[in-house]
C-alpha positions in Angstrom: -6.7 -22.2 14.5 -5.8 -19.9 11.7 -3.5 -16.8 11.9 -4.8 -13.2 10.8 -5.0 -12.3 7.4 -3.1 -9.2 7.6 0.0 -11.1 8.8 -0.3 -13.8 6.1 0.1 -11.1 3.3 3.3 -10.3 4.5 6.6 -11.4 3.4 9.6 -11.7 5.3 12.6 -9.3 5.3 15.3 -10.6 2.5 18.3 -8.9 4.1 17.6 -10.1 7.3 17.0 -13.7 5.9 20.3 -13.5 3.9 22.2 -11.7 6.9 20.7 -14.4 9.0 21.6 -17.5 6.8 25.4 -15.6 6.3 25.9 -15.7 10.3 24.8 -19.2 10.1 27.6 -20.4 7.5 30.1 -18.5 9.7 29.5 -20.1 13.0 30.0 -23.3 10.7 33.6 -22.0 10.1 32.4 -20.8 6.5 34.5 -17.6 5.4 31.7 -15.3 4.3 32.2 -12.1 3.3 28.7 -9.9 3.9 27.4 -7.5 1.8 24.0 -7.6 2.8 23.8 -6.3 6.5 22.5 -2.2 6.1 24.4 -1.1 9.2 27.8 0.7 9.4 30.6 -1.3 10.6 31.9 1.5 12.7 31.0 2.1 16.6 29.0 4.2 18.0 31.1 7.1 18.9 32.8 7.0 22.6 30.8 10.9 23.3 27.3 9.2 22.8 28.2 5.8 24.8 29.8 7.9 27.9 26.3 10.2 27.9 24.9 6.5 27.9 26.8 5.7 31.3 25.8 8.6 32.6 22.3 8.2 32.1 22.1 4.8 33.6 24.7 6.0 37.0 22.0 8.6 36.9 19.6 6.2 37.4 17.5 7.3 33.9 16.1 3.9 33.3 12.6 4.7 34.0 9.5 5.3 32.1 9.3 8.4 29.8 6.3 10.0 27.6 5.3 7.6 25.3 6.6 9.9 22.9 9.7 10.7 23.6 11.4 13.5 26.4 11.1 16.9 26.0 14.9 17.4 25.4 15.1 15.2 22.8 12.1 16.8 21.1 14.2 20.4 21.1 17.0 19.3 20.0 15.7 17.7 17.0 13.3 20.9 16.6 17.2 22.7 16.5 18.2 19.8 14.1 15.4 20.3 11.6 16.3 23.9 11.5 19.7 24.2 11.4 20.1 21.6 9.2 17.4 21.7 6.7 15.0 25.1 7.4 12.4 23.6 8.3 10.5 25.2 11.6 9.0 22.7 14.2 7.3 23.2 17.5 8.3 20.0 20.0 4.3 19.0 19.9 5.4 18.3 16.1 7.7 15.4 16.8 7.5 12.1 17.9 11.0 9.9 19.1 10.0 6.1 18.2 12.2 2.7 18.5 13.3 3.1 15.4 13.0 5.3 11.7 10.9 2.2 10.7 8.9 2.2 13.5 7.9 6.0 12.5 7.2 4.8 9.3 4.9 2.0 10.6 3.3 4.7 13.3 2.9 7.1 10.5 1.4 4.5 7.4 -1.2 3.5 10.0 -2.3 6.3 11.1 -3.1 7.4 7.3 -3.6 4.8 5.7 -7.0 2.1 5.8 -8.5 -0.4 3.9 -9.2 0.1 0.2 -6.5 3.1 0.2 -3.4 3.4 -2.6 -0.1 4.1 -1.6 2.7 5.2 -4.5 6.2 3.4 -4.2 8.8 4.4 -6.4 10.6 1.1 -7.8 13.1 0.0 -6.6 12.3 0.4 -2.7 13.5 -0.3 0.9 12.0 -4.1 1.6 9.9 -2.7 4.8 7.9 -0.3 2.8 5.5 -2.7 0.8 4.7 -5.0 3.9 4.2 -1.4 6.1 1.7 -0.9 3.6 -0.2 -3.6 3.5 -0.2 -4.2 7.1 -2.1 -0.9 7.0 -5.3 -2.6 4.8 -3.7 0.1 2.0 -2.4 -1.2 -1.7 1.1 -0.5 -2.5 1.0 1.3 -6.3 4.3 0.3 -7.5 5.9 2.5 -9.9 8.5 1.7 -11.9 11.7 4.3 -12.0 14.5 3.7 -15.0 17.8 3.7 -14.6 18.6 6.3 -16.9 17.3 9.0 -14.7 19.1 7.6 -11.8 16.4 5.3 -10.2 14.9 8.5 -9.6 10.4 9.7 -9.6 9.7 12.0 -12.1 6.6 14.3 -11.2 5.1 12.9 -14.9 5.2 9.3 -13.7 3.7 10.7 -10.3 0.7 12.3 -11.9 -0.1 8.9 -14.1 -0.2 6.8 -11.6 -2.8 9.0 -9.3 -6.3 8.1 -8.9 -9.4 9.3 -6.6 -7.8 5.7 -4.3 -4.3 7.6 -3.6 -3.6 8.5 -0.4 0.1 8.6 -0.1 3.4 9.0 -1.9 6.6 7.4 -0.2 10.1 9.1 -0.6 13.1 8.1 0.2 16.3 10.4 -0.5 19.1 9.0 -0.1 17.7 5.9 -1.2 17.8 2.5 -0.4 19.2 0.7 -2.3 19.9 2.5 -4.8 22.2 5.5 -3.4 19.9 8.0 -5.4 19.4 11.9 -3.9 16.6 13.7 -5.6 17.6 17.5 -6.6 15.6 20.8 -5.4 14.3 21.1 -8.5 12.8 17.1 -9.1 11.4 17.6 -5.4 9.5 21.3 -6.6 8.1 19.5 -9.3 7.1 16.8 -7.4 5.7 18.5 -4.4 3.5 20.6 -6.7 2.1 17.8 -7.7 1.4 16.3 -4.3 -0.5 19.6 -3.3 -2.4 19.7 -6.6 -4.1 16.7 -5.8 -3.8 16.7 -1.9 -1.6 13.4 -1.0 0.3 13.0 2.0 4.4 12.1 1.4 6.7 10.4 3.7 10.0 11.5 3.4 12.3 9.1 4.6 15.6 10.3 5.3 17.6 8.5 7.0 20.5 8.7 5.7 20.4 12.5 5.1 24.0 12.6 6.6 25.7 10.5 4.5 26.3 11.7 1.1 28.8 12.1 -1.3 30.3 15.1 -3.9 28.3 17.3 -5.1 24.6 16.0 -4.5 22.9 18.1 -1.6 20.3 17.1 0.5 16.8 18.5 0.3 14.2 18.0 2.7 10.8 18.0 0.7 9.0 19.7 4.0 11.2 22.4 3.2 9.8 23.6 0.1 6.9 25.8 1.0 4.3 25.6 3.6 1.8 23.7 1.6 3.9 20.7 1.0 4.6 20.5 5.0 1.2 20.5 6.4 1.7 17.2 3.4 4.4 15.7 4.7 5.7 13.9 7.8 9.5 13.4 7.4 11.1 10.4 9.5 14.7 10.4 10.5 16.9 8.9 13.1 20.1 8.2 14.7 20.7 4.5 13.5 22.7 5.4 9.6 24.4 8.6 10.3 25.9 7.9 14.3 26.0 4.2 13.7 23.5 3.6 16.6 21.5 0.8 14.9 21.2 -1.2 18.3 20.1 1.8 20.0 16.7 2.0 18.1 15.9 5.9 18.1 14.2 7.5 15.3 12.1 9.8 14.7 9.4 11.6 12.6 8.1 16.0 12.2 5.0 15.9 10.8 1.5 18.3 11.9 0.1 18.4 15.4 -2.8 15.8 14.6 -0.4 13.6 12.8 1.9 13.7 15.6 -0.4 13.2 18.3 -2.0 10.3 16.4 1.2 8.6 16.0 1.7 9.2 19.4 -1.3 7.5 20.8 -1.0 4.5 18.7 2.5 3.9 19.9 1.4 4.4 23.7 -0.5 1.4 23.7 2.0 -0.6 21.1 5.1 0.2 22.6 5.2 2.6 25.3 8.0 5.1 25.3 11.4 4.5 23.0 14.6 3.3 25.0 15.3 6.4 28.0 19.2 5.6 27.3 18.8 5.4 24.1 17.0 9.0 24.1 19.7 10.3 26.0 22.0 8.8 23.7 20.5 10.2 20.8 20.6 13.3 22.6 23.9 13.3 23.0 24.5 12.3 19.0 22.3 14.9 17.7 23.6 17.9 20.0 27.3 17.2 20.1 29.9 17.6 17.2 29.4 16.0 13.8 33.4 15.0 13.3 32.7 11.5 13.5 29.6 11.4 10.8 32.4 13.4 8.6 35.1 10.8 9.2 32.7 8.3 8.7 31.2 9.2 5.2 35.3 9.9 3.9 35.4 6.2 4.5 32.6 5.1 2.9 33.4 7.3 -0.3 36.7 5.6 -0.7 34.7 2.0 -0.9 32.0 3.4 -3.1 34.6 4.7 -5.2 36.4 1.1 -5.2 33.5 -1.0 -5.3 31.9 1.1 -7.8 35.0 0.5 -10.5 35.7 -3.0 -9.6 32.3 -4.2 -10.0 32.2 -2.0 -13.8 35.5 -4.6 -14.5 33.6 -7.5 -13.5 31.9 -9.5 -16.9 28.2 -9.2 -16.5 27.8 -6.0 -13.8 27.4 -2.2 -14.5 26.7 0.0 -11.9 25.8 3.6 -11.4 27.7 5.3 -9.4 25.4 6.0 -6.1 24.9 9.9 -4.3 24.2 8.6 -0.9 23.7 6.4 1.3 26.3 2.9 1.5 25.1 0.6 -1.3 25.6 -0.1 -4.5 22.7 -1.5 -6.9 24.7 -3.1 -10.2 22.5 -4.4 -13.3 23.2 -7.7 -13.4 20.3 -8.7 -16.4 23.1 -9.6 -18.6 24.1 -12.7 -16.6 20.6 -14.0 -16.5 19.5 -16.6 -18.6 23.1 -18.3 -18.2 24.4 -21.5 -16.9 27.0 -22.2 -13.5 27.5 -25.8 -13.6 24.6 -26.8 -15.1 22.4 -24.4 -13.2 20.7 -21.6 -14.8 20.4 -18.7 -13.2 17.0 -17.7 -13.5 16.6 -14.3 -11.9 18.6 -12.5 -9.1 17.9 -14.6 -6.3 19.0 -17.7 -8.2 22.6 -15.2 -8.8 22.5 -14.1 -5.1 22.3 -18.1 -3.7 25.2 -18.6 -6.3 27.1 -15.6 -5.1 26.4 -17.3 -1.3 27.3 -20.7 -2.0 30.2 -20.3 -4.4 31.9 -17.0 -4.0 31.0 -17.2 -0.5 29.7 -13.3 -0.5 26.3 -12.5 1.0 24.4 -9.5 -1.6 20.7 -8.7 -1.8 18.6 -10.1 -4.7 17.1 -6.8 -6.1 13.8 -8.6 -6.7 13.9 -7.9 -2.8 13.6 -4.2 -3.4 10.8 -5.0 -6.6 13.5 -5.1 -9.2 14.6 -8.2 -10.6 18.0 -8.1 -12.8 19.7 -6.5 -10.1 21.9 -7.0 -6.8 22.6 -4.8 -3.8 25.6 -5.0 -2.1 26.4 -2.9 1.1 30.1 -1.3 1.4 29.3 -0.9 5.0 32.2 -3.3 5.6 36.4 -2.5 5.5 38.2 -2.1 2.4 39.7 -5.5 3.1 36.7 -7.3 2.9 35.0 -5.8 0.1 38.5 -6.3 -1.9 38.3 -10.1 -1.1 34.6 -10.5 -1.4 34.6 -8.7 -5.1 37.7 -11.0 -5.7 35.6 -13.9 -4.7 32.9 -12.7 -7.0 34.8 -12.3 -10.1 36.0 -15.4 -10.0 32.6 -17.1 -10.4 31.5 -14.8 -12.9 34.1 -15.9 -15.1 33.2 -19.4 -15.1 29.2 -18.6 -16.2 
C-alpha cells in the first residue's frame, strides 16, 4: 500500500517539530528556554472566557452553519469597516477553525494542478505545503534585507507568467516582523489588477504593531483590487485565543461560498463556543490587545539590542508581529567543538543542545543564514535564554 502523492510532497511543520522536541527535553527535567512556539504567552482575556461559560450554561454546543453564525459574520462585517474601510456584506465572510484553515479553504478553491503561486521569501512555513497540497507550484521569490524583507511591485512583475494565479501577502509578517506601507501596497496592487491575479492577504497579526508603521489592508485600496483579494484574519495573535481556533476570511460572494462548501464536507461548522468567544473578542473593548502589544514592544526592544551585542547576529528591528529574524550568515562555516555548523539548522540544534534555547532555523521560512526567535515569552526568560546564547557564541 502506498500513501497519496500529494501528502508525500509535503514537509512537516519546523516550529512544531522544534516546539515539540523542546517540550520533550522539559518533561526530561531539561531547562529550555523556547523561542520557537508563535503563540502569545498571555491568556485569553477573562471578558471572552466568561461569554464562553455562558455559551455552554446556555446550552450553545450544537451544530451551526458550516460557515460560521450570523452574529459572528456582522460583527466582523463592523470589524472590517471600522477598522480598515473596507465594506462587506455577511454573505462575504466565512468563520473557519483557524486563519490557516482559511488559507487552506481559500488556496484550494483557486488554485489546481499546473497553476503558479508567488511567495515572497522569507515565508510562514504553512504556505508552501498549502500550496502544493493544492496541485499549484509555489514561485518563490526572493526579498533582500535591505528593503526590509519586503515585495517590491518590480520583483512582482518579473516573476509573472501566463501559469500565475496567485500572489500571497502577509503584513505583518511572519517571521520577519515586516508591515508593507500604502504606497508599496498601491504599487503592488496595480500590478495585480494589470495582469488579473488573485492575492491573499494574510493578516493576522494586524493588531499587533509597533511605532510608527500602520496597517494597510490591500482590499482597501480601490475596488478593483478587492474583487482580487480575499483577506484572512482571526482571533488567535491579537486576543491570544490560539486554542480556540476561529479565523476567518472577506473575500467575493463566489469565493466565499466556495470556501464554504468545501469546508462543509471537511470540517463542518468552526467551534459554536469558540464563535461566541470570538464574538465576544471582536465586539468588546480592545484594552487588553493594547496592553498586550506594550509588552511585546519592550521585549522587541530588548531582544532586538541584545542579539545586535551578540558576536555573529544582526537584526532588523521588526514593525509587527512578535519575532525577530537575525542574520546569522556570519557564524556559518565555523566550528563548536569540532562541529561545523553548516547552515541554520545545524546553529538552531546547537542553540537546542548547548544553550538549551529552542529558535527556528530560517531555512524553515526558505531562508537559510538566518534564525527566528519568538519574544512571545516574559522578559525573564528571553533575558536568560539570550544569556544562554551568548555564551555559546563566544566559544565558536
Amino acid at each position: 500500500m502506498s500513501l497519496s502523492k500529494r501528502v508525500t510532497l509535503i514537509s512537516p511543520s519546523a516550529t512544531l517539530a522544534i516546539t515539540a522536541k523542546a517540550k520533550a527535553m522539559k518533561a526530561e527535567g531539561v531547562d529550555v528556554i523556547g523561542f520557537a512556539a508563535g503563540e502569545p504567552d498571555f491568556d485569553t482575556p477573562e471578558h471572552i472566557k466568561e461569554e464562553a461559560k455562558r455559551a455552554m450554561d446556555k446550552g450553545f454546543t450544537k451544530y451551526t452553519p458550516a460557515s460560521g453564525i450570523q452574529q459572528l459574520k456582522e460583527a466582523i462585517c463592523k470589524k472590517f469597516n471600522e477598522d480598515n474601510g473596507l465594506d462587506y456584506a455577511p454573505s462575504q465572510i466565512i468563520v473557519s477553525c483557524g486563519a490557516k484553515h482559511s488559507l487552506y479553504n481559500a488556496i484550494q478553491v483557486i488554485c489546481e494542478e499546473g497553476d503558479g503561486v508567488i511567495l515572497p521569501s522569507p515565508y510562514w512555513v504553512s504556505y508552501p505545503e498549502q500550496i502544493k497540497l493544492s496541485g499549484a507550484s509555489p514561485v518563490i521569490v526572493k526579498t533582500e534585507e535591505e528593503n526590509g524583507f519586503k515585495l517590491t511591485a518590480e520583483l512582482l512583475s518579473k516573476s509573472i507568467t501566463k501559469r500565475t494565479k496567485l500572489l500571497i501577502l502577509n503584513s505583518p509578517s511572519n517571521p520577519t516582523g515586516a508591515v508593507y506601507p500604502r504606497e508599496e501596497l498601491e504599487a503592488i496592487a496595480e500590478v495585480a489588477v494589470e495582469k488579473k491575479i488573485y492575492v491573499i492577504s494574510d493578516e493576522i497579526y494586524e493588531k499587533i504593531i509597533y511605532d510608527e508603521a500602520r496597517h494597510t489592508s490591500i482590499a482597501s485600496l480601490n475596488l478593483r483590487i478587492k474583487e482580487l483579494t480575499i483577506v484572512v484574519n482571526g482571533v488567535s495573535k491579537a486576543y491570544s485565543m490560539t486554542g480556540w481556533r476561529i479565523g476567518y476570511a472577506a473575500a467575493p460572494d463566489d469565493i466565499i461560498e466556495a470556501m464554504s462548501r468545501l469546508q462543509s464536507h471537511s470540517t463542518s461548522n468552526p467551534d459554536s463556543i469558540a464563535q461566541r468567544a470570538a464574538l465576544r473578542a471582536i465586539s468588546a473593548g480592545q484594552e487588553p490587545v493594547k496592553e498586550m502589544v506594550t509588552e511585546f514592544r519592550k521585549r522587541r526592544d530588548y531582544m532586538v539590542e541584545r542579539l545586535n551585542s551578540i558576536r555573529g547576529f544582526s537584526c532588523l528591528k521588526p514593525q509587527g508581529a512578535f519575532y525577530v529574524f537575525p542574520n546569522v550568515s556570519a557564524v556559518l562555516g565555523k566550528s563548536f567543538n569540532g562541529h561545523r555548523i553548516s547552515d541554520s539548522s545545524s546553529l538552531a540544534e546547537l542553540l537546542l543542545t548547548e544553550a538549551k534555547v529552542a529558535v527556528v532555523p530560517g531555512s524553515a521560512f526558505g531562508r537559510d543564514g538566518y534564525l527566528r526567535l519568538s519574544y512571545a515569552t516574559s522578559l525573564e526568560n528571553i533575558i536568560k535564554g539570550l544569556d544562554n546564547i551568548e555564551k555559546v557564541m563566544n566559544r565558536i
